[in-house]
ZAMAR-690935 format. One record per residue: residue in three letters; chain; x, y, z of N, C-alpha, C, O in turn. Coordinates in nm, 2 decimals. Layout:
# residues N
+------+-------+--------+--------+--------+--------+--------+--------+--------+--------+--------+--------+--------+--------+
: rest : kette :    n.u :    n.v :    n.w :   ca.u :   ca.v :   ca.w :    c.u :    c.v :    c.w :    o.u :    o.v :    o.w :
+------+-------+--------+--------+--------+--------+--------+--------+--------+--------+--------+--------+--------+--------+
:  ALA :     A :      X :      Y :      Z :      X :      Y :      Z :      X :      Y :      Z :      X :      Y :      Z :
...
+------+-------+--------+--------+--------+--------+--------+--------+--------+--------+--------+--------+--------+--------+
***
This chain:
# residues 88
+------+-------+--------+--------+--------+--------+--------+--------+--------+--------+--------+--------+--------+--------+
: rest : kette :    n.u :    n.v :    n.w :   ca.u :   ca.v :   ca.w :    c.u :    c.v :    c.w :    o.u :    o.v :    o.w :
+------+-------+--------+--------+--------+--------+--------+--------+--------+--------+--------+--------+--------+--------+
:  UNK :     A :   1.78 :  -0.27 :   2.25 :   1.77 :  -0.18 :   2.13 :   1.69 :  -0.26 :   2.02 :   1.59 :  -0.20 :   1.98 :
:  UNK :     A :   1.72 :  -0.35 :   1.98 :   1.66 :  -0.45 :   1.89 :   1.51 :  -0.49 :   1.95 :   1.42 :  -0.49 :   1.87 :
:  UNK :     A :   1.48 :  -0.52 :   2.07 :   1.38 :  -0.55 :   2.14 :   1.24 :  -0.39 :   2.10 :   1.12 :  -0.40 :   2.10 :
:  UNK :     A :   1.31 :  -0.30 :   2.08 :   1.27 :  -0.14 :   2.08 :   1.22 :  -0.12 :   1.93 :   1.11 :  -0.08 :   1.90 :
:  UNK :     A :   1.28 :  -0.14 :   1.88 :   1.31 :  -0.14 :   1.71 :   1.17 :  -0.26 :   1.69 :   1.06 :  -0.22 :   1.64 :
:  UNK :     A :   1.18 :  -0.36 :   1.73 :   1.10 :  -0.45 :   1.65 :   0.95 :  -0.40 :   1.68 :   0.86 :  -0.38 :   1.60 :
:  UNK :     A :   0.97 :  -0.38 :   1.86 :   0.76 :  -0.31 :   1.84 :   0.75 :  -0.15 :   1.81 :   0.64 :  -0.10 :   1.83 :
:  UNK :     A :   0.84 :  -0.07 :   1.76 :   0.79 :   0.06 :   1.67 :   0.76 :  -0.02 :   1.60 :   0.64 :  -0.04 :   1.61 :
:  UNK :     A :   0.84 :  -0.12 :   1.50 :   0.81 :  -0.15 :   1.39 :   0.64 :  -0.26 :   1.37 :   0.56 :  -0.25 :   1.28 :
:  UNK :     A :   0.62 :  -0.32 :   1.44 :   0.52 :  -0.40 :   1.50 :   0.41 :  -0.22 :   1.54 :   0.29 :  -0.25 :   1.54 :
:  UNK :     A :   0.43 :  -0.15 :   1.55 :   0.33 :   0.00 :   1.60 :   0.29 :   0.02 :   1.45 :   0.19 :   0.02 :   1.39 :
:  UNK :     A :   0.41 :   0.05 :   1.40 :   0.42 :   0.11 :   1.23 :   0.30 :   0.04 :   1.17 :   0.19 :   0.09 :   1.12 :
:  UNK :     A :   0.36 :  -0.10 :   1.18 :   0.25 :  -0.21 :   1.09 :   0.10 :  -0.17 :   1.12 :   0.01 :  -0.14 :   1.04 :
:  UNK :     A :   0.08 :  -0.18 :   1.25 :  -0.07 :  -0.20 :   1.28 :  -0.14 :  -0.05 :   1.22 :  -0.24 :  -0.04 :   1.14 :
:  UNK :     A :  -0.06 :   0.05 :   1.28 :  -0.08 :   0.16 :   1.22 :  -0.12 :   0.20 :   1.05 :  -0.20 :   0.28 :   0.99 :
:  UNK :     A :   0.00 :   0.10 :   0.99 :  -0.02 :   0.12 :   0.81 :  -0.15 :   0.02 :   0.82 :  -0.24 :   0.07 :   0.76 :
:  UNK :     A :  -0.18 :  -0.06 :   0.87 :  -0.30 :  -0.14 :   0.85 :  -0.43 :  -0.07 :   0.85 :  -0.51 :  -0.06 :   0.76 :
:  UNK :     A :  -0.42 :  -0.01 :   1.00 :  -0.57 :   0.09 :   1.04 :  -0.59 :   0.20 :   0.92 :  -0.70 :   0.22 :   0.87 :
:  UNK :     A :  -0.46 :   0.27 :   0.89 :  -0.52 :   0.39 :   0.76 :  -0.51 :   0.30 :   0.65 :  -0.53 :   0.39 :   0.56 :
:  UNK :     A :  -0.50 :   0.19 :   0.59 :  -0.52 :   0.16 :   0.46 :  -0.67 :   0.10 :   0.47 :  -0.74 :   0.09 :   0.37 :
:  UNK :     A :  -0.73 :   0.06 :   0.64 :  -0.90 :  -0.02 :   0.66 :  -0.94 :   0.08 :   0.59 :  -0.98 :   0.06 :   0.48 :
:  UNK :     A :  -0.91 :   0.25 :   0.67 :  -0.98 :   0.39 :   0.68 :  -1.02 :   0.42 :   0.52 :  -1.14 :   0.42 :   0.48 :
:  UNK :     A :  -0.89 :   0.44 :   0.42 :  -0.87 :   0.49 :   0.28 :  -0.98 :   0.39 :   0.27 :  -1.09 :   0.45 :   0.28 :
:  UNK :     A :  -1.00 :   0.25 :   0.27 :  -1.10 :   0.19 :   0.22 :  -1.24 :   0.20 :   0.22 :  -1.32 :   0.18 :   0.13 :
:  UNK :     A :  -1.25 :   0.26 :   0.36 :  -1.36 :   0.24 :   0.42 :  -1.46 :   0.40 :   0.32 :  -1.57 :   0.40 :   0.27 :
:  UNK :     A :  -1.39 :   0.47 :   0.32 :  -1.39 :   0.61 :   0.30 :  -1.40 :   0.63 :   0.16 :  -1.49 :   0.69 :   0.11 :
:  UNK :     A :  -1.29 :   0.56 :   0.09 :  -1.36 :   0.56 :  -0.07 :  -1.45 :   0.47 :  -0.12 :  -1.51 :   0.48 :  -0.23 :
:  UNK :     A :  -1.48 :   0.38 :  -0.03 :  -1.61 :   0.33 :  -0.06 :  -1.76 :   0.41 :  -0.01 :  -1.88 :   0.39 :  -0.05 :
:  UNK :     A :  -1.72 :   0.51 :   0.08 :  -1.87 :   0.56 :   0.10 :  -1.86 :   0.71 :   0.00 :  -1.96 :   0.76 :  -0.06 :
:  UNK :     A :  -1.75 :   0.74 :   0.01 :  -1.75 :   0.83 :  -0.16 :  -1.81 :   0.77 :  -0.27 :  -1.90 :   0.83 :  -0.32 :
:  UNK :     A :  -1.79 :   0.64 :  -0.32 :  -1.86 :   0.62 :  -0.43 :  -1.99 :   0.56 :  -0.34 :  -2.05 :   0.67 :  -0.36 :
:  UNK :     A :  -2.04 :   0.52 :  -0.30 :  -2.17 :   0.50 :  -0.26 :  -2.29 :   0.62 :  -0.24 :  -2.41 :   0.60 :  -0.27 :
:  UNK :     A :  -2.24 :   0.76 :  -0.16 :  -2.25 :   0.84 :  -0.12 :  -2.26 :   0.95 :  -0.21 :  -2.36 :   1.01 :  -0.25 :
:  UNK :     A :  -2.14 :   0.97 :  -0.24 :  -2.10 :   1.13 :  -0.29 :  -2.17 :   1.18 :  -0.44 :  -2.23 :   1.10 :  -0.52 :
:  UNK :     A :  -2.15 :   1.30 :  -0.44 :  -2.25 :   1.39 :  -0.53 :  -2.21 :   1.35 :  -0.68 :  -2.28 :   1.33 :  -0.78 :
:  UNK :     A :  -2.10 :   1.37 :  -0.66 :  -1.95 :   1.33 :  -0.77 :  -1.90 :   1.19 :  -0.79 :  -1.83 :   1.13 :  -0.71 :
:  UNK :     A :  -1.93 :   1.15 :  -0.89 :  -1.84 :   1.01 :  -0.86 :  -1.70 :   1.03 :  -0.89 :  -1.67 :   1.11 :  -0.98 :
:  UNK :     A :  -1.62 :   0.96 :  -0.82 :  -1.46 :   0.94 :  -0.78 :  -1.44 :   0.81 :  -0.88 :  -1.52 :   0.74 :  -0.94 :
:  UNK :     A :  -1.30 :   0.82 :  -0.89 :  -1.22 :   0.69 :  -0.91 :  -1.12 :   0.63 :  -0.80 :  -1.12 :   0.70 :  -0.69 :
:  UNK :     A :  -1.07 :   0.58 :  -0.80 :  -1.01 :   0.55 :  -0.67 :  -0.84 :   0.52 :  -0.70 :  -0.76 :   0.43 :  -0.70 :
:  UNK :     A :  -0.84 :   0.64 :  -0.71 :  -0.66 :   0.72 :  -0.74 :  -0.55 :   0.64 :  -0.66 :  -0.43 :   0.62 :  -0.69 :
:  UNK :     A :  -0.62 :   0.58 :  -0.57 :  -0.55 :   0.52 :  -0.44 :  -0.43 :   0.35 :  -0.48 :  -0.32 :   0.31 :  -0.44 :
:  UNK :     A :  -0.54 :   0.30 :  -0.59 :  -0.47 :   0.19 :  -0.66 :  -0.38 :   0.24 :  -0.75 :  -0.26 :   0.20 :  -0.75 :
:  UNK :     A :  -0.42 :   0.33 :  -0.86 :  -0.32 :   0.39 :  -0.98 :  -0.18 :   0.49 :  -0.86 :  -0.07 :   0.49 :  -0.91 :
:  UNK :     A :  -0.19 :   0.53 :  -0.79 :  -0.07 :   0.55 :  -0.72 :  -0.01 :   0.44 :  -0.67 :   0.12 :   0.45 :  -0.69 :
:  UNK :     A :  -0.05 :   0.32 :  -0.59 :   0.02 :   0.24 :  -0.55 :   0.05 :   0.11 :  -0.68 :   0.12 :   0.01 :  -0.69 :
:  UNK :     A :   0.01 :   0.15 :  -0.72 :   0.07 :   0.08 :  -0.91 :   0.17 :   0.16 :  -0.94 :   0.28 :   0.11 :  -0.96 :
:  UNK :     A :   0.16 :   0.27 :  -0.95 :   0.26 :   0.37 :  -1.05 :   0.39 :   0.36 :  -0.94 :   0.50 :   0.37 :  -1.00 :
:  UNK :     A :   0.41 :   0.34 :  -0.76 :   0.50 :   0.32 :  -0.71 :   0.53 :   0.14 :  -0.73 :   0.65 :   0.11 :  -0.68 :
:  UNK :     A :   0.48 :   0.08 :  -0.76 :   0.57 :  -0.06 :  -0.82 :   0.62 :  -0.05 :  -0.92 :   0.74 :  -0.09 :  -0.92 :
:  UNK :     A :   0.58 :  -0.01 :  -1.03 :   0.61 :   0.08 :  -1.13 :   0.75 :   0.09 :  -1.12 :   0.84 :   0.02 :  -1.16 :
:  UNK :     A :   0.74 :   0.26 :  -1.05 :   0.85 :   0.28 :  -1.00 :   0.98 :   0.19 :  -0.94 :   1.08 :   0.16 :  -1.00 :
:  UNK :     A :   0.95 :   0.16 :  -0.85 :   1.03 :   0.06 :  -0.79 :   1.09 :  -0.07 :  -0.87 :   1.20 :  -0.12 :  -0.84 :
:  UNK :     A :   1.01 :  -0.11 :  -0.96 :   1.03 :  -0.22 :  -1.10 :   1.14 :  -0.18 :  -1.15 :   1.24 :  -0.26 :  -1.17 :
:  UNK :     A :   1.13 :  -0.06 :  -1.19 :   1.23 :  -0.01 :  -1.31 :   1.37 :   0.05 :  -1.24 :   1.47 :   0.05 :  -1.31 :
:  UNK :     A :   1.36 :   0.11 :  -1.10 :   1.45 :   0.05 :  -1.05 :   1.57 :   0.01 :  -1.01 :   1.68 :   0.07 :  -0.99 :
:  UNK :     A :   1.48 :  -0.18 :  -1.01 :   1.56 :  -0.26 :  -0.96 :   1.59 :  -0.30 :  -1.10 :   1.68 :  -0.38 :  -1.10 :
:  UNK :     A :   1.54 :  -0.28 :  -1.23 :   1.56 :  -0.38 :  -1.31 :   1.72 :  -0.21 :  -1.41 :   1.77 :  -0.24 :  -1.52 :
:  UNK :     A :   1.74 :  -0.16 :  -1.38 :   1.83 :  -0.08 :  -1.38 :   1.96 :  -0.11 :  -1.27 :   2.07 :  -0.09 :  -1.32 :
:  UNK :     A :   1.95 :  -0.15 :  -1.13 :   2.04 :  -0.19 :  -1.09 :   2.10 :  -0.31 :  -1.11 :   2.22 :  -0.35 :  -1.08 :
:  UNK :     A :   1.99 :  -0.38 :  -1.18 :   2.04 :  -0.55 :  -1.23 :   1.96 :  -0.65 :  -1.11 :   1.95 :  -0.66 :  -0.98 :
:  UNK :     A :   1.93 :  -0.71 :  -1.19 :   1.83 :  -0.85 :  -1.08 :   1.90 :  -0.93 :  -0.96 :   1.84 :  -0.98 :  -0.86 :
:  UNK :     A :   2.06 :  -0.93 :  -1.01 :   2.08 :  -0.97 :  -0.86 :   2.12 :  -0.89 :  -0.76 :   2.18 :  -0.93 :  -0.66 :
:  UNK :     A :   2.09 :  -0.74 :  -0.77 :   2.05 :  -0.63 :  -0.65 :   1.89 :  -0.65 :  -0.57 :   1.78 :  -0.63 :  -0.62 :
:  UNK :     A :   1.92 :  -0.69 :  -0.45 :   1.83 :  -0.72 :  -0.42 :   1.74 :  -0.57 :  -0.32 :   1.63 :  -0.56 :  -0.27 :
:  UNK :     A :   1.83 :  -0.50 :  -0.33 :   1.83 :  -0.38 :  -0.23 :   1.65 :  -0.32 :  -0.23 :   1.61 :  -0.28 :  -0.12 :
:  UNK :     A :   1.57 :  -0.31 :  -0.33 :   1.45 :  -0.26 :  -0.34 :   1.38 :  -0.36 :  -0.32 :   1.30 :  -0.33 :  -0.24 :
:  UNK :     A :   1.37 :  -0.49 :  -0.37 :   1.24 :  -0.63 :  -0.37 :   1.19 :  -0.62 :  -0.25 :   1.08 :  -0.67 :  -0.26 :
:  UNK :     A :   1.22 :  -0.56 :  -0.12 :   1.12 :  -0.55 :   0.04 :   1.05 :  -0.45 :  -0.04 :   0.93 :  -0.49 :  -0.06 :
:  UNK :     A :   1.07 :  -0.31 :  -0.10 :   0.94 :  -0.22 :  -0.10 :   0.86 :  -0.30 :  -0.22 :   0.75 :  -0.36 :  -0.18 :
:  UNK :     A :   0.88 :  -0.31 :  -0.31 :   0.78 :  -0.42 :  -0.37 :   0.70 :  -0.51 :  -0.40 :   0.62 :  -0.53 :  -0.49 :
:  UNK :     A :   0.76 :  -0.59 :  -0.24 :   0.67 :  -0.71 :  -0.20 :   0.56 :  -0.64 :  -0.11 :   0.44 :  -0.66 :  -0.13 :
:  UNK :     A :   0.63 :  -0.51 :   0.01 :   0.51 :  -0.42 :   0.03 :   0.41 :  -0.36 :  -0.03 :   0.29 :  -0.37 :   0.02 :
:  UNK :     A :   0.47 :  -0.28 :  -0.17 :   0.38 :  -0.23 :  -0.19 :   0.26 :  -0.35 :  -0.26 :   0.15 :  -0.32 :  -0.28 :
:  UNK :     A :   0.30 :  -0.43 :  -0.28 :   0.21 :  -0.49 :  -0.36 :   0.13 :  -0.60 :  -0.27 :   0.05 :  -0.67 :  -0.32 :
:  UNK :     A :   0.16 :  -0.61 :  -0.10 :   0.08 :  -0.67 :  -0.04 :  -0.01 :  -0.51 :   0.04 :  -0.10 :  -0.52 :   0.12 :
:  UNK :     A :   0.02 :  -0.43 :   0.01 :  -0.04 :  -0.30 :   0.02 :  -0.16 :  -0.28 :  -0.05 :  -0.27 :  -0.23 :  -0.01 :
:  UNK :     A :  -0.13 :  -0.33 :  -0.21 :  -0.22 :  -0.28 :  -0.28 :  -0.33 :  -0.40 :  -0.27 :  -0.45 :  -0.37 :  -0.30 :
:  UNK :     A :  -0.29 :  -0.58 :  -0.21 :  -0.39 :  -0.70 :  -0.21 :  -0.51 :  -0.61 :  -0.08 :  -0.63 :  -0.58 :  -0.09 :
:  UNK :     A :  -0.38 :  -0.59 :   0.04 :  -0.50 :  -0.55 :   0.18 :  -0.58 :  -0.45 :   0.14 :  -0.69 :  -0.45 :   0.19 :
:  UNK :     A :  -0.54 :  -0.33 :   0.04 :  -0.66 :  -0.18 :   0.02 :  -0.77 :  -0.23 :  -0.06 :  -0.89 :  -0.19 :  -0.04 :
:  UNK :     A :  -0.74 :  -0.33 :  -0.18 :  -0.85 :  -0.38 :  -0.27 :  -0.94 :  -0.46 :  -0.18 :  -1.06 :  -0.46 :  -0.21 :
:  UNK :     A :  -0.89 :  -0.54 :  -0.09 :  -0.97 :  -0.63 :  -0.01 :  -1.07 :  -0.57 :   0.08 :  -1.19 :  -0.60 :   0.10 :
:  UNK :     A :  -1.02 :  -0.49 :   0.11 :  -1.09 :  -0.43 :   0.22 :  -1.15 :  -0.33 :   0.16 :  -1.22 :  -0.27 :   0.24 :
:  UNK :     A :  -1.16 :  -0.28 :   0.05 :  -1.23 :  -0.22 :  -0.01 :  -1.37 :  -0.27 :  -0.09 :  -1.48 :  -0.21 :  -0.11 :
:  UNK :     A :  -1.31 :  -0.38 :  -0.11 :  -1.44 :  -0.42 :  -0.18 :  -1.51 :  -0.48 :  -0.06 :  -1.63 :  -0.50 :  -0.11 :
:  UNK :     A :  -1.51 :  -0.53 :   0.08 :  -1.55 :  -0.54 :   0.19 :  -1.60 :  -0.45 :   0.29 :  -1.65 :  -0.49 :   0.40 :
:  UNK :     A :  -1.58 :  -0.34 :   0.26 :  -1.65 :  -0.25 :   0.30 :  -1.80 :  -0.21 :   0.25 :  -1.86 :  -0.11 :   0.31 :
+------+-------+--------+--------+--------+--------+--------+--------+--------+--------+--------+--------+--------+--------+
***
């Protein structure tokens, strides 16, 4: 069961990896490309969900640790989309 659980989870990852290359890959050929210039909504949402998530934890009190995993995600979410964004 645990053996099962770990590689969905190990699928999940690689998977969140491949669509965050894509979002990258894609709003960089929008601004290089496109007729319209864009902003890239993509960071001000994953800000406004730490944001979120900030206020929270800081409502349940600092030694609730229950939210700090989405956090550290989202915010190693938003290092891999800028990276790869500006590498694209």
């Amino acid at each position: 069961m645990i053996e099962m659980l770990e590689t969905d989870r190990k699928e999940l990852l690689a998977e969140q990896d491949q669509v965050i290359k894509i979002m990258a890959r894609f709003a960089h050929f929008l601004k290089n490309n496109g007729i319209l210039s864009i902003n890239d909504s993509m960071v001000d949402y994953i800000e406004y969900q730490i944001k979120e998530q900030e206020d929270i934890k800081a409502a349940l009190g600092p030694d609730d640790p229950s939210n700090q995993e989405i956090i550290d995600g989202l915010r190693q979410s938003l290092v891999d989309y800028e990276k790869r964004e500006r590498s694209s």
